[in-house]
DSSP file (Angstrom, degrees, kcal/mol; ACC not computed):
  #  RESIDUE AA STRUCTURE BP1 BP2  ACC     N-H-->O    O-->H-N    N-H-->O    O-->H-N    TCO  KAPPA ALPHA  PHI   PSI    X-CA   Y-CA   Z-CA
    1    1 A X              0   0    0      0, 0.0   105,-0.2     0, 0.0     3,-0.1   0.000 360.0 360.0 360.0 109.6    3.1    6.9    5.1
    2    2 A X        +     0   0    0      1,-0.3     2,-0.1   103,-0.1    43,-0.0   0.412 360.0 136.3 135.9 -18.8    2.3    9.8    7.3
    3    3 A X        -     0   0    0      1,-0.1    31,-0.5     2,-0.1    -1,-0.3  -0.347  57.4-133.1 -54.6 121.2   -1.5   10.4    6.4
    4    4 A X  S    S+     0   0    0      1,-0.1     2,-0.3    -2,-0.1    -1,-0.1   0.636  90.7  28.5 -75.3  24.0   -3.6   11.1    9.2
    5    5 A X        -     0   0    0     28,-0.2     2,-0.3    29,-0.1    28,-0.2  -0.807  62.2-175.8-146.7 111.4   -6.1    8.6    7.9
    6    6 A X  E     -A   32   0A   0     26,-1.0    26,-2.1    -2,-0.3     2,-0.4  -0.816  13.2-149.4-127.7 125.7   -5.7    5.9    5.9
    7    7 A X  E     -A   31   0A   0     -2,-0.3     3,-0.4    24,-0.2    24,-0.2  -0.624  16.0-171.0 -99.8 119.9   -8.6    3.5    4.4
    8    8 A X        +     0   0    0     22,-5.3    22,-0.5    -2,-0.4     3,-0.1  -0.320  63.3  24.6 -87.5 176.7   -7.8   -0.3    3.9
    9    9 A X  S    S+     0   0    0     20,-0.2     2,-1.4     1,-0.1     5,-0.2   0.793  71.7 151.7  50.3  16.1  -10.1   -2.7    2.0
   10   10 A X        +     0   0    0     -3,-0.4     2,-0.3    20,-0.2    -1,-0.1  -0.705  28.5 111.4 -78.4 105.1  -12.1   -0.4   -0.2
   11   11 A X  S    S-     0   0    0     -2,-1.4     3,-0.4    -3,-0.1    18,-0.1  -0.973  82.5-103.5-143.4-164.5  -12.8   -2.1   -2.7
   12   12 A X  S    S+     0   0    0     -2,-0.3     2,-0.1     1,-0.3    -2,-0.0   0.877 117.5   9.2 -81.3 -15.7  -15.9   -3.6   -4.2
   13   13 A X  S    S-     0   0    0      2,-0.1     2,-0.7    -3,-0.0    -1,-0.3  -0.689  86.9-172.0-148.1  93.9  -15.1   -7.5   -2.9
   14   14 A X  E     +B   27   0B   0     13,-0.6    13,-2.0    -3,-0.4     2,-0.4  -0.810  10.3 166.1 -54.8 103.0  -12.0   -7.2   -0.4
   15   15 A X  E     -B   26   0B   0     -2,-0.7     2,-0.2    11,-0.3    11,-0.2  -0.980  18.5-158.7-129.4 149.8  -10.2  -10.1    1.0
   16   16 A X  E     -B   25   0B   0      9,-1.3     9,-2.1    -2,-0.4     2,-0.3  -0.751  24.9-127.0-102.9 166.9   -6.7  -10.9    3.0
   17   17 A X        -     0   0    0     -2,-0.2     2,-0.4     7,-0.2     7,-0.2  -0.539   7.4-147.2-105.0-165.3   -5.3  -13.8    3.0
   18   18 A X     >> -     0   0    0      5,-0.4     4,-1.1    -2,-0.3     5,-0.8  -0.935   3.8-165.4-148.6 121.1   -4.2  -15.7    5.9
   19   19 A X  T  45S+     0   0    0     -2,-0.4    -1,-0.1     1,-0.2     5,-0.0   0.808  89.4  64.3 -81.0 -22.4   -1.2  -17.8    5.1
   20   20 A X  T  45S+     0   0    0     -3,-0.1    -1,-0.2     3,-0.1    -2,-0.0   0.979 117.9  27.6 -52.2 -57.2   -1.6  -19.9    8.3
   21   21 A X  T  45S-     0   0    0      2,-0.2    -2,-0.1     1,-0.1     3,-0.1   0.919 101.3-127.4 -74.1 -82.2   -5.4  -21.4    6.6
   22   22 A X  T  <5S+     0   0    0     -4,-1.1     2,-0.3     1,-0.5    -3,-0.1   0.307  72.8  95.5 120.8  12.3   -4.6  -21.0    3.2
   23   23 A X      < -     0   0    0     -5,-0.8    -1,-0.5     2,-0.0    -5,-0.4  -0.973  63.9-128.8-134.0 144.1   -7.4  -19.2    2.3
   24   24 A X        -     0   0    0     -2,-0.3    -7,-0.2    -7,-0.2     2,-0.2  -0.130  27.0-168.4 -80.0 178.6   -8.7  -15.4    1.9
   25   25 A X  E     -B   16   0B   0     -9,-2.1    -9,-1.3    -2,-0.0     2,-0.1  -0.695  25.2 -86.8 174.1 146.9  -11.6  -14.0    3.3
   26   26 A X  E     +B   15   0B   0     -2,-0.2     2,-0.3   -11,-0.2   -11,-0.3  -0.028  41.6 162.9 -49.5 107.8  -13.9  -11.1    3.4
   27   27 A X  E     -B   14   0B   0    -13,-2.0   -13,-0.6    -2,-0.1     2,-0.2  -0.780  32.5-116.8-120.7 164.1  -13.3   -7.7    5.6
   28   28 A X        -     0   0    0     -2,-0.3   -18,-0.1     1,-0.1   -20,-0.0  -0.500  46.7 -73.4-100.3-171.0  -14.8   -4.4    5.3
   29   29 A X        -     0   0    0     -2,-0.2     2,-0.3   -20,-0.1   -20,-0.2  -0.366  54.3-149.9 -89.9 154.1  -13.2   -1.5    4.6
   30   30 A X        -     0   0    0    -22,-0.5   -22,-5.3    -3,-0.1     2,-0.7  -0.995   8.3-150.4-123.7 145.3  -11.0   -0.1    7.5
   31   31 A X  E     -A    7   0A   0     -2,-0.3     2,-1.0   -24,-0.2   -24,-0.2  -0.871  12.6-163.9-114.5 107.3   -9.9    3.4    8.7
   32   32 A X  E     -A    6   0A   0    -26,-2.1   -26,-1.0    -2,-0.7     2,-1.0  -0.603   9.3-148.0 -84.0  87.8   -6.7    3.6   10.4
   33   33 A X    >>  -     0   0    0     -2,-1.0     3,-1.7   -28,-0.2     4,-1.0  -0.348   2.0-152.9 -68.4  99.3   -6.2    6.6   12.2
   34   34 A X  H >> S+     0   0    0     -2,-1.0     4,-2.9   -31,-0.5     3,-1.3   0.567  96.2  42.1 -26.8 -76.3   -2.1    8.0   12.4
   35   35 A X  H 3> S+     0   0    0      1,-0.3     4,-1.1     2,-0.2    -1,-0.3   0.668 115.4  42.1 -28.3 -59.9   -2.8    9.8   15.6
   36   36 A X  H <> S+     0   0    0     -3,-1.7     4,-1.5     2,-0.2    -1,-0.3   0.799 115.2  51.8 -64.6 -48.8   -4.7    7.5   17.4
   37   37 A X  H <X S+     0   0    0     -3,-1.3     4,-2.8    -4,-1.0    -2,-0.2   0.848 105.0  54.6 -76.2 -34.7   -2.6    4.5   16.4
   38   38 A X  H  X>S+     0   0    0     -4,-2.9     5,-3.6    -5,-0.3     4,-1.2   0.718 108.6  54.1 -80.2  -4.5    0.5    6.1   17.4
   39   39 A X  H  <5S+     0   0    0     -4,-1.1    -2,-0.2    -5,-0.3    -3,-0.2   0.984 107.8  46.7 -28.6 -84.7   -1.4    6.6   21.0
   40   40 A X  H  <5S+     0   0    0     -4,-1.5    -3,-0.2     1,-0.2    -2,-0.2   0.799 116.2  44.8 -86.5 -68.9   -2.1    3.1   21.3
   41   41 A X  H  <5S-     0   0    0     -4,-2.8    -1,-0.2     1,-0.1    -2,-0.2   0.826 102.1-123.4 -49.9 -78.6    1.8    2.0   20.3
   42   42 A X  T  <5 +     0   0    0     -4,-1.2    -3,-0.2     1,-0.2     2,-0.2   0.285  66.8 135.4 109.0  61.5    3.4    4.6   22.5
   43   43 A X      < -     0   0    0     -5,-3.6     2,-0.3    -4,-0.1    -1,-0.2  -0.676  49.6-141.1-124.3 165.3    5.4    6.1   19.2
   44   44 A X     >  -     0   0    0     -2,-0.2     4,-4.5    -3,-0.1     5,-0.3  -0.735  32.9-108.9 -93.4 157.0    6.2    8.9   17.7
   45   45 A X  H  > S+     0   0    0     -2,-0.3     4,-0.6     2,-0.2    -2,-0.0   0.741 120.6  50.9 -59.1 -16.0    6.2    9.3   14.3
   46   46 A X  H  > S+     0   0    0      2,-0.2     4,-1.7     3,-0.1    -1,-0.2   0.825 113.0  58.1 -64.6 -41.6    9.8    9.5   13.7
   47   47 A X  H >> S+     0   0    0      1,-0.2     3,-2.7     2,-0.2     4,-1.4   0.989 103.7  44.2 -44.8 -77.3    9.6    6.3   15.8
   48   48 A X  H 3X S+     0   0    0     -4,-4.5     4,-1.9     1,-0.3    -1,-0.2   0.814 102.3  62.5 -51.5 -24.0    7.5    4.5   13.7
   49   49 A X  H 3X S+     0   0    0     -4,-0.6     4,-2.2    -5,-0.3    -1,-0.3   0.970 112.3  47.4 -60.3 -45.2    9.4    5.4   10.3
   50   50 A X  H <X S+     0   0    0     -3,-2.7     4,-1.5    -4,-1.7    -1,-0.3   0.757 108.3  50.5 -72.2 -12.0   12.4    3.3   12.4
   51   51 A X  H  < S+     0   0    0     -4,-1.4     4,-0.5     2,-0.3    -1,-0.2   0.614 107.3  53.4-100.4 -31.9   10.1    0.7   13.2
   52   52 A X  H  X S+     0   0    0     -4,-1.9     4,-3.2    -5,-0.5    -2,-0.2   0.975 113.7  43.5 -73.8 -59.3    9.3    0.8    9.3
   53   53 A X  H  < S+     0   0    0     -4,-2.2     3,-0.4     2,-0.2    -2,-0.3   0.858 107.2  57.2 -61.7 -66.9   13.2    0.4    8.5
   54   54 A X  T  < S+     0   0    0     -4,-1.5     9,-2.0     1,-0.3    -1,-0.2   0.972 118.9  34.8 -90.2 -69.3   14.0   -2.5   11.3
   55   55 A X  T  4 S-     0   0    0     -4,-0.5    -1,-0.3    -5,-0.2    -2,-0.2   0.906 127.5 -79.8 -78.9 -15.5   11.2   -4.7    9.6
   56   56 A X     <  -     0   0    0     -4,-3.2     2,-0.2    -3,-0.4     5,-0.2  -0.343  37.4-154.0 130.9 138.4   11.7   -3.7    5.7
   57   57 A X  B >   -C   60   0C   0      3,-2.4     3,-0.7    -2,-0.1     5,-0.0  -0.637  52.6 -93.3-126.2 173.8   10.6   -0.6    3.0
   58   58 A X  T 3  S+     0   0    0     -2,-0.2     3,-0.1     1,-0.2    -2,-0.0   0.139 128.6  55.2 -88.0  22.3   10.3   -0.9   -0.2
   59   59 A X  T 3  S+     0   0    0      1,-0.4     2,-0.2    -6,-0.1    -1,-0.2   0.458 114.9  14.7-102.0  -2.5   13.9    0.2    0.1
   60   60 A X  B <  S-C   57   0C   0     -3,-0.7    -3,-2.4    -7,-0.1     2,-0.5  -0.812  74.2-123.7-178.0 120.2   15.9   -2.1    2.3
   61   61 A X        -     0   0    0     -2,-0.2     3,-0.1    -5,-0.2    -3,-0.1   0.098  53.9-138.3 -68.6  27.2   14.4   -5.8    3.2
   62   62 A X        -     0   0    0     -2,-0.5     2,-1.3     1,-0.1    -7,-0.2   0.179  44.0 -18.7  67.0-166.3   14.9   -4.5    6.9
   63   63 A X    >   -     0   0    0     -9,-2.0     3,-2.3     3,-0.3    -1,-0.1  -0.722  64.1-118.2-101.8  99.7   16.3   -6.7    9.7
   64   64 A X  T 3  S+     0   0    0     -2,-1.3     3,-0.1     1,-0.3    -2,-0.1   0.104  98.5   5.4  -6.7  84.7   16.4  -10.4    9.6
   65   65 A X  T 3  S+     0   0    0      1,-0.2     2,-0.6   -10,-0.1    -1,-0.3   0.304  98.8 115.2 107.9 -23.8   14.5  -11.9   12.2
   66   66 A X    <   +     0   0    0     -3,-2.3    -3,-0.3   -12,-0.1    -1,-0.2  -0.883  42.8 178.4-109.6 103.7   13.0   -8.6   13.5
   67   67 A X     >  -     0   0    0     -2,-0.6     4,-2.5    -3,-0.1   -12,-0.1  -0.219  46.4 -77.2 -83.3 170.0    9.3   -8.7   12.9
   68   68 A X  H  > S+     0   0    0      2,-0.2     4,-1.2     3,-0.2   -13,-0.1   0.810 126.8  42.6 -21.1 -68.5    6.4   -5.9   13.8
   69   69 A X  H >> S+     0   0    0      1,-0.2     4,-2.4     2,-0.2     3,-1.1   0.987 119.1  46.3 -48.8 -78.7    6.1   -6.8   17.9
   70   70 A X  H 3> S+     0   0    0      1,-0.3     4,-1.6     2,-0.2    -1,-0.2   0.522 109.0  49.0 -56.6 -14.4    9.8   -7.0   18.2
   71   71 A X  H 3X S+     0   0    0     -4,-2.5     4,-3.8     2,-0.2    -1,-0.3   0.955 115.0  46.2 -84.6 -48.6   10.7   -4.0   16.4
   72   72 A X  H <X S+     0   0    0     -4,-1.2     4,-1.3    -3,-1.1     5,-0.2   0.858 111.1  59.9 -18.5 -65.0    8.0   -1.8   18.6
   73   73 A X  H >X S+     0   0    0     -4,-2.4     4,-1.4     2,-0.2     3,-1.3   0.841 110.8  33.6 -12.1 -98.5    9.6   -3.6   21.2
   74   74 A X  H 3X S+     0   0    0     -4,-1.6     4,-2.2     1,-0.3     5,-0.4   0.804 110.4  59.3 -39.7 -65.6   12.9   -2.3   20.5
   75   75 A X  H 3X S+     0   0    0     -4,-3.8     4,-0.9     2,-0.2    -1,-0.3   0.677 109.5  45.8 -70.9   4.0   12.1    1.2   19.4
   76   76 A X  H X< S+     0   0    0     -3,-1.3     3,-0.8    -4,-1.3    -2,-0.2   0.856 119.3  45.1 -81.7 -69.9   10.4    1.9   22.8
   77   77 A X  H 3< S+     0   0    0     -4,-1.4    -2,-0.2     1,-0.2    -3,-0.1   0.826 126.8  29.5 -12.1 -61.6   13.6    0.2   24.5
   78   78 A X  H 3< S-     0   0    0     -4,-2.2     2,-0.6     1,-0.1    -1,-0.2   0.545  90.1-144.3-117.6 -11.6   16.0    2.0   22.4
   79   79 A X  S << S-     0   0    0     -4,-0.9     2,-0.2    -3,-0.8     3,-0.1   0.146  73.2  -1.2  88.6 -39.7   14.3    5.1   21.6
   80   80 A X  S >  S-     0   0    0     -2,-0.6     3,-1.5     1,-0.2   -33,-0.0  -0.901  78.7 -97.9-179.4 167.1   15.6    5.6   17.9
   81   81 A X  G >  S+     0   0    0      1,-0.3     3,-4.8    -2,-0.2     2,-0.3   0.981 119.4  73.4 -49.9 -64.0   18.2    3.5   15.4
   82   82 A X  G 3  S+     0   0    0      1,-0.3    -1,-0.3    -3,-0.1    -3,-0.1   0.342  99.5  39.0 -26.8 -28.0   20.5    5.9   16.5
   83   83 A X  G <  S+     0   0    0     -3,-1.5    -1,-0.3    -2,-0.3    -2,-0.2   0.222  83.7 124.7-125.2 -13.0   20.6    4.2   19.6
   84   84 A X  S <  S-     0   0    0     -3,-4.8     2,-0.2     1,-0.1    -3,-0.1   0.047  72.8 -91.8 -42.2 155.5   20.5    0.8   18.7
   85   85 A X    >>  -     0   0    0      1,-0.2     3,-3.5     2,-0.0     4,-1.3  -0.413  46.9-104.7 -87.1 173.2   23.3   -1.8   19.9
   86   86 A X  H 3> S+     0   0    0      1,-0.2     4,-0.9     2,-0.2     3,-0.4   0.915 119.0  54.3 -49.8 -35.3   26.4   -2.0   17.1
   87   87 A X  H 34 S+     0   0    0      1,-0.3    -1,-0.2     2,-0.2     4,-0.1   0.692 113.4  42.8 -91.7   2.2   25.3   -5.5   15.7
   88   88 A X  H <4 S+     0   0    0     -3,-3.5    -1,-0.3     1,-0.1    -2,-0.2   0.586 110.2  52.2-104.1   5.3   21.7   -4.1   15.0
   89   89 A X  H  < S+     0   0    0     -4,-1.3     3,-0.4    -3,-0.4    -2,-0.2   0.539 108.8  56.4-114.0  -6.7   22.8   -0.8   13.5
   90   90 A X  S  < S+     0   0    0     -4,-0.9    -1,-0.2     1,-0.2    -3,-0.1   0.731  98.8  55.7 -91.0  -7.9   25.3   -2.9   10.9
   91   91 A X  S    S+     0   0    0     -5,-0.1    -1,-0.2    -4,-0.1     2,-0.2   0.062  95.7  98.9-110.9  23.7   22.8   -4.7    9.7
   92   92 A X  S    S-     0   0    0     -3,-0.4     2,-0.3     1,-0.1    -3,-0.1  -0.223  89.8 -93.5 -83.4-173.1   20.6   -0.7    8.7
   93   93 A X        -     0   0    0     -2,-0.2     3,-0.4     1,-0.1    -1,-0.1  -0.712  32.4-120.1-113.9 147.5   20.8    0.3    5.7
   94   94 A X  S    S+     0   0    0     -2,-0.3     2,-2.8     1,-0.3     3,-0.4   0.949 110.3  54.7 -71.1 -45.0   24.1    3.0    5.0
   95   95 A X     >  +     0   0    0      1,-0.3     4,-0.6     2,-0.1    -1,-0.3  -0.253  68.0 131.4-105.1  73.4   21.6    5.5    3.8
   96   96 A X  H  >  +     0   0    0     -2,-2.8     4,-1.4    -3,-0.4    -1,-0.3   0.861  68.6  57.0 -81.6 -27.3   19.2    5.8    6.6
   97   97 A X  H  > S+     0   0    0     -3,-0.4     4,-1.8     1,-0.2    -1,-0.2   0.913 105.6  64.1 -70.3 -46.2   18.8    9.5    7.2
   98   98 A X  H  > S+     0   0    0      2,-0.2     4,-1.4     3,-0.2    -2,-0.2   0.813 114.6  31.2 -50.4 -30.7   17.7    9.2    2.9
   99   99 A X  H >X S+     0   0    0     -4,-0.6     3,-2.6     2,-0.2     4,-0.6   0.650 114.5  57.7 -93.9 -77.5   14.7    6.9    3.9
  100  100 A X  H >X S+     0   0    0     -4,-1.4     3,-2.7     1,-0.3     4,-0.7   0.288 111.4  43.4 -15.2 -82.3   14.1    8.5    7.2
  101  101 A X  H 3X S+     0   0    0     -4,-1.8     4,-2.8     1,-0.4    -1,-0.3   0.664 109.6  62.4 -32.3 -56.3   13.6   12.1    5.2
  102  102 A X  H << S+     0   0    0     -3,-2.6    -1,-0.4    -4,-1.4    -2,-0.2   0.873 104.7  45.9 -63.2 -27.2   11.4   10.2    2.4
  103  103 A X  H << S+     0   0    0     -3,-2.7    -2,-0.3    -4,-0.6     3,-0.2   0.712 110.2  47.2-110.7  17.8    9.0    9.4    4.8
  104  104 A X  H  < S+     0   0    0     -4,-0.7     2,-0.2    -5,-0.3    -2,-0.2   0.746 133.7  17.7 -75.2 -20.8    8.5   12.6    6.6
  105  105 A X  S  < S-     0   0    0     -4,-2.8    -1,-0.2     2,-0.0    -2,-0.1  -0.520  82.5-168.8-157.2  89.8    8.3   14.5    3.5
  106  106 A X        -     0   0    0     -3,-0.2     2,-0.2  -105,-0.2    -4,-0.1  -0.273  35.6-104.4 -66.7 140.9    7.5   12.0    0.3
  107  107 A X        -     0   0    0      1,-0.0     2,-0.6     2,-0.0    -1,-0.1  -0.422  43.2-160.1 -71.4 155.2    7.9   13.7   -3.0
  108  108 A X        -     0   0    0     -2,-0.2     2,-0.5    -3,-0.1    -1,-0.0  -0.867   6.8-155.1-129.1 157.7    4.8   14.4   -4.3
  109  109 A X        -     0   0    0     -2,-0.6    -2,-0.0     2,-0.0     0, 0.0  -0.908  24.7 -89.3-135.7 133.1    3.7   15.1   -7.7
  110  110 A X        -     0   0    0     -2,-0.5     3,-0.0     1,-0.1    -1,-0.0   0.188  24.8-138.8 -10.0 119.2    0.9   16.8   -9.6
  111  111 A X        -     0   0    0      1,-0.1    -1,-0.1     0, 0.0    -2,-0.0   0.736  33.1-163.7 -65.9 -18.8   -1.9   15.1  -10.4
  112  112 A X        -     0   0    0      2,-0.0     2,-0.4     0, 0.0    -1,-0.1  -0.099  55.0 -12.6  77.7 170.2   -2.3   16.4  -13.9
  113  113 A X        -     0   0    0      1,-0.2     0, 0.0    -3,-0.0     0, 0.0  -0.444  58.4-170.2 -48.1 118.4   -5.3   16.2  -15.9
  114  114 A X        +     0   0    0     -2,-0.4    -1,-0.2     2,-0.1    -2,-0.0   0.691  39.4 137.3 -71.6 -30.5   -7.6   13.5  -13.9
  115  115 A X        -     0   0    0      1,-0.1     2,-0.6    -3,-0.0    -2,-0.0   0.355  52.0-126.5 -38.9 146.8  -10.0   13.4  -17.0
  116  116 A X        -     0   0    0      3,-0.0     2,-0.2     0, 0.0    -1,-0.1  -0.898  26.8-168.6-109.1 142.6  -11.2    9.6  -17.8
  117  117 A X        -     0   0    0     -2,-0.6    -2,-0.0     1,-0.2     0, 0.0  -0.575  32.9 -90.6 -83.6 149.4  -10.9    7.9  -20.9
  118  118 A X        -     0   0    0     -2,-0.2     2,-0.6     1,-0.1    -1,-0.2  -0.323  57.8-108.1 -38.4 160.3  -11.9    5.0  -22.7
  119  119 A X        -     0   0    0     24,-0.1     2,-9.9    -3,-0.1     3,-0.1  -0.897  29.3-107.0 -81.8 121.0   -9.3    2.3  -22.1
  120  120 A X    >>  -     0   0    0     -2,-0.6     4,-2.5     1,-0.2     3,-0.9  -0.063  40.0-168.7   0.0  30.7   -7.3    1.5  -24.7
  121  121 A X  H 3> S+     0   0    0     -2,-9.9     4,-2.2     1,-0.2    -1,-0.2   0.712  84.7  37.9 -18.3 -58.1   -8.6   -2.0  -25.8
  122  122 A X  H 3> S+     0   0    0      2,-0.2     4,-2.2     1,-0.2     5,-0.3   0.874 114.4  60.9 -78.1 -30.6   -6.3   -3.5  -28.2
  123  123 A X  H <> S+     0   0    0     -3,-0.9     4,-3.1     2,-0.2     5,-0.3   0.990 110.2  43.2 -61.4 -58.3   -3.2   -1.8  -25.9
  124  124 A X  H  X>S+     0   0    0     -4,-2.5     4,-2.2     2,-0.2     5,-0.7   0.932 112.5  46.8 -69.4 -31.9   -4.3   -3.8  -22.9
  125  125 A X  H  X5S+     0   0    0     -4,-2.2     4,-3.0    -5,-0.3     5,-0.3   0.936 113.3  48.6 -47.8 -76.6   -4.9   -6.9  -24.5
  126  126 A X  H  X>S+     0   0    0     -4,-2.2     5,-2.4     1,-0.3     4,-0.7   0.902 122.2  42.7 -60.0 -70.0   -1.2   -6.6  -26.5
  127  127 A X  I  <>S+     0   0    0     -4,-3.1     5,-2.6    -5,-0.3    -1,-0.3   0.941 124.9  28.7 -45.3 -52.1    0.2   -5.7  -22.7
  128  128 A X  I  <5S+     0   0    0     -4,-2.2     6,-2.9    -5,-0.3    -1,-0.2   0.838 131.7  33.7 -68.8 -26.1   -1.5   -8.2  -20.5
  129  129 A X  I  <<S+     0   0    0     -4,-3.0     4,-0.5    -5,-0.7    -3,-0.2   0.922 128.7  29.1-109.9 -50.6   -2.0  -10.8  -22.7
  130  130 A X  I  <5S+     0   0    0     -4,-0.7     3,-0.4    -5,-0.3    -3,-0.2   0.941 133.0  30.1 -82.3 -32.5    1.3  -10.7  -25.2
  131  131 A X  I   <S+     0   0    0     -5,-2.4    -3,-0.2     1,-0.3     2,-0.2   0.927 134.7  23.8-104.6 -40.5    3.7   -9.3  -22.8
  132  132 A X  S   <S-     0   0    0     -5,-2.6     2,-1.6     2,-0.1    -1,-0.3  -0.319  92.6-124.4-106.1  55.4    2.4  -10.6  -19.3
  133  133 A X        +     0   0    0     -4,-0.5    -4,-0.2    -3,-0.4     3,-0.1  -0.109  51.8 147.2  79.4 -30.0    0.4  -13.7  -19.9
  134  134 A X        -     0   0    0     -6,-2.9     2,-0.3    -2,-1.6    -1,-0.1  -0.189  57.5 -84.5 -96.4 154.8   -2.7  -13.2  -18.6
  135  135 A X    >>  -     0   0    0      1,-0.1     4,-2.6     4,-0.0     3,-0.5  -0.393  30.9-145.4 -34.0  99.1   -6.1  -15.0  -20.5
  136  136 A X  H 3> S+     0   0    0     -2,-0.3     4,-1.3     2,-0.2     5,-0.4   0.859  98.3  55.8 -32.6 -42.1   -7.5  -13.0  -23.2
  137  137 A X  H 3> S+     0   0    0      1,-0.2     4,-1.0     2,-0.1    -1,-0.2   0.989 103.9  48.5 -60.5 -41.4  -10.5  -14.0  -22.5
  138  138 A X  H X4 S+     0   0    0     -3,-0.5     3,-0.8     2,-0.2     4,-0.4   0.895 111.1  54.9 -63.9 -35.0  -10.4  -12.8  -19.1
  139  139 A X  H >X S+     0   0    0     -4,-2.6     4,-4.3     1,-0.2     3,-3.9   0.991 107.0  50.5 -49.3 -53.1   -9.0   -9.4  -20.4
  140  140 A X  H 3X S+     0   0    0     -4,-1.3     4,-1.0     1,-0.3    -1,-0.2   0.770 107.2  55.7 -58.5 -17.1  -12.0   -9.0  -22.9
  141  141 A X  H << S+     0   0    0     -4,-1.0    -1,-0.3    -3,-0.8    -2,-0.2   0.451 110.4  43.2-100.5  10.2  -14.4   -9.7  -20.1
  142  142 A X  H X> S+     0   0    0     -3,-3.9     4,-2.4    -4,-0.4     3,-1.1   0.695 116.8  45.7-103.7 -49.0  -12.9   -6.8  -17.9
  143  143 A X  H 3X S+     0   0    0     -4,-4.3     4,-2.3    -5,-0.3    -2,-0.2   0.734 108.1  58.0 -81.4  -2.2  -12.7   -4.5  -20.7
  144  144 A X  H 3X S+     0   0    0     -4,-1.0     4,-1.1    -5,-0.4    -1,-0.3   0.714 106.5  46.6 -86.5  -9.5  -16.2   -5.4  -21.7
  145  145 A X  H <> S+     0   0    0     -3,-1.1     4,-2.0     2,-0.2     5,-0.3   0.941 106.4  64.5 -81.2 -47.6  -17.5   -4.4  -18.4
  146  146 A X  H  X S+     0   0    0     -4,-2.4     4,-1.9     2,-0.2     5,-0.4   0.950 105.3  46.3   3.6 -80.4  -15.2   -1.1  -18.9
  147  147 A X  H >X S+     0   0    0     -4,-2.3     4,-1.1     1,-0.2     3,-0.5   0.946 110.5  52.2 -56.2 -41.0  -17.4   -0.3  -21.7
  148  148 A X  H 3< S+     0   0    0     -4,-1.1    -2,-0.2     1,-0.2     3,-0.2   0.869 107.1  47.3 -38.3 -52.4  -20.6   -1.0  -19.9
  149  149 A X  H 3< S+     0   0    0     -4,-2.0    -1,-0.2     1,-0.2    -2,-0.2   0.722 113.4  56.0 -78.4 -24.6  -20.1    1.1  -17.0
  150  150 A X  H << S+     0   0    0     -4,-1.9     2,-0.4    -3,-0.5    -1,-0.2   0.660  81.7  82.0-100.8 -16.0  -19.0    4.0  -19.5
  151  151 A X  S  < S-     0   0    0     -4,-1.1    -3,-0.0    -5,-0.4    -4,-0.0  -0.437  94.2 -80.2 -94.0 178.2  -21.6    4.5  -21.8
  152  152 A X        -     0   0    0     -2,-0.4     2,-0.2     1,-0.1    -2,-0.1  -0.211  37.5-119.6 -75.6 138.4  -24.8    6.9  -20.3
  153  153 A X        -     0   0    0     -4,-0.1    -1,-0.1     1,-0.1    -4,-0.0  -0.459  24.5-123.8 -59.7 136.2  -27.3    5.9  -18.3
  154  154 A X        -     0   0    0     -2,-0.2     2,-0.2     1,-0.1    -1,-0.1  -0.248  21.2-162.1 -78.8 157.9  -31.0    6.1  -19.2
  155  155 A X        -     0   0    0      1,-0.0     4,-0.3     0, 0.0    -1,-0.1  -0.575  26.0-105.1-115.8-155.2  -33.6    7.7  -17.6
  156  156 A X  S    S+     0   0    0     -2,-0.2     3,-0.4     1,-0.2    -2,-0.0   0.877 116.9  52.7 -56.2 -37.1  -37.1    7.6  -17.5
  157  157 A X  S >  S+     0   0    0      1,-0.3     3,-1.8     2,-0.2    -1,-0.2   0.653  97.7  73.9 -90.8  -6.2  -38.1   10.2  -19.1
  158  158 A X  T 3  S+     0   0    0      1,-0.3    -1,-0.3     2,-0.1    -2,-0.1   0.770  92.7  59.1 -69.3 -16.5  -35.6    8.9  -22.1
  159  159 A X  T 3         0   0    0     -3,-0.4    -1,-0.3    -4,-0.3    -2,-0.2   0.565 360.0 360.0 -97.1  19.9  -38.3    6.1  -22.7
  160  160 A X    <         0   0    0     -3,-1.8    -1,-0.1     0, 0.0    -2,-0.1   0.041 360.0 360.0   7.4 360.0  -41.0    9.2  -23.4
């Protein structure tokens, strides 16, 4: 939250769903730019962080009934939470200044050694497959493309 770029849909086969159909479908990757978007809204950033809190963080499910539009709505209307009427500002969260503050300046932490490793075969199986469910077979066919991709590529001249 806060980036001035952020890229959705990278991956190698993307889809949303659409709860209306009932079906996914394919997009390409998108770049949302902070700046530009908060143009277009007529926000600030402080703004939009309340605009995050009126519809729900991963800290407080937000306000009942106050979706995306309406919250935009409102925080152009109202300017900040702060400024909200009494029966919406009872239904914040007590510790609002505490989110506000995490998302102008999330802790961040070290990335640490990046190096990659094999994975850990028999450890993901035993997690995914004894502790969460999921198919062994389907595990063994991820982590056998895992191995694929990792060992070295030939070249030409390797076939001399």
């Amino acid at each position: 939250f806060g980036a001035p770029r952020l890229v959705r849909f990278l991956a190698v086969a993307s889809s949303e769903f659409l709860p209306r159909a009932g079906r996914s479908r394919a997009v390409p990757p998108e770049v949302l730019d902070l700046e530009e978007n908060l143009r277009n809204l007529g926000l600030t950033r402080e703004q939009l962080i309340d605009v995050a809190i009126l519809v729900g963080t991963d800290f407080d499910p937000g306000v009942t009934g106050i979706g995306p539009k309406t919250a935009v709505k409102r925080i152009r209307e109202w300017g900040s939470l702060d400024r909200a009427p009494p029966e919406i500002r009872a239904k914040l969260p007590g510790r609002l200044d505490e989110i506000r503050a995490f998302f102008q300046n999330p802790p961040v932490t070290e990335a640490g050694d990046l190096t990659t490793r094999p994975p850990d075969g028999p450890g993901v199986l035993r997690f995914l497959c004894d502790e969460r469910n999921f198919s062994p077979n389907r595990v063994e066919a991820v982590l056998d493309r895992f191995r694929a991709a990792r060992r070295p590529t030939r070249r030409l001249e390797d076939f001399g």
